[in-house]
N, C-alpha and C positions, 0 to 999 in steps of 0.2 A: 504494500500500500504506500501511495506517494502524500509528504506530510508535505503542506505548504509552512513554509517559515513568513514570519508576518513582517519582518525587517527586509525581504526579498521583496515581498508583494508592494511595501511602503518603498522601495528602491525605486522598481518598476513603477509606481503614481508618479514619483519625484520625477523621474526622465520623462515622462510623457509629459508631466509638465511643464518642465523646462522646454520643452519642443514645440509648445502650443504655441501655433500661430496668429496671433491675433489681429492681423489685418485684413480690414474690412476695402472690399471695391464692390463701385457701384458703379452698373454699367445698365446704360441705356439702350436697351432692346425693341424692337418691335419683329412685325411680321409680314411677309408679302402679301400681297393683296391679288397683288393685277400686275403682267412684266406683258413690256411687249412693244418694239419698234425704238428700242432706248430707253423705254421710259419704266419707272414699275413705280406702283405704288406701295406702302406701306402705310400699316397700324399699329401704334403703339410705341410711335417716336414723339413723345410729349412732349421734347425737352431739348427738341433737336432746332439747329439756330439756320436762319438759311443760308446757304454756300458752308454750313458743313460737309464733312465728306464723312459716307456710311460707309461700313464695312459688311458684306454680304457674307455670308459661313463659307461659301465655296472660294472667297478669295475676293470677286469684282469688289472696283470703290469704285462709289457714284458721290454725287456730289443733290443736297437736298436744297431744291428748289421753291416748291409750289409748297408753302404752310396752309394747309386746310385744318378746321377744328377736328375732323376726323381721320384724315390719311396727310399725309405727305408725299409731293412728288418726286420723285428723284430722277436725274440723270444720269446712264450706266457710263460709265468709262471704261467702256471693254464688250466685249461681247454680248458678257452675261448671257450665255446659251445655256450655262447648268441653272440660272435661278428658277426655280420654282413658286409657284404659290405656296406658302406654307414654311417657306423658309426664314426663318430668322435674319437680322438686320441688325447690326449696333452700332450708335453712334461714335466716334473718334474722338469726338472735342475740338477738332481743327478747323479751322475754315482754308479751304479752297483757297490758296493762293504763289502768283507767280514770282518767284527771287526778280 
């Protein structure tokens, strides 16, 4: 029979404490709506500034245009052939701009 020692188990708390992560990020997501001809829409970019530039899950950055109370428009800077409706969207923080 295997006996736990309680200065082992209290070792084991200590380092897993010491390990805890405590930084918090907060990142502004939304979702596709509607892609199609450059353009896609999104919902659930509340917070997004216009000529930020989004970041799509598959890679494309589009740059957010058209602020509607419900969706935002954005322009793809790239193909964007893999975006989907359904796909997720977060915002960067950056605005769009040339050196």
């Amino acid at each position: 029979m295997v006996t736990i020692r309680a200065d082992e188990i209290s070792n084991i708390i200590r380092e897993r404490i010491e390990q805890y992560n405590r930084e918090v990020k907060i990142v502004n997501t939304g979702t596709v709506l509607q892609v199609g001809d450059g353009i896609a829409r999104i919902h659930g970019l509340d917070e997004v500034m216009a000529g930020e530039l989004v970041e799509f899950e598959e890679g494309t950055i589009g740059i957010a245009l058209n602020l509607e109370s419900n969706n935002v428009g954005v322009v793809l800077m790239g193909d964007g052939l893999m975006i989907q409706e359904g796909s997720s969207v977060k915002a960067t923080g950056k605005i769009a701009q040339i050196p």
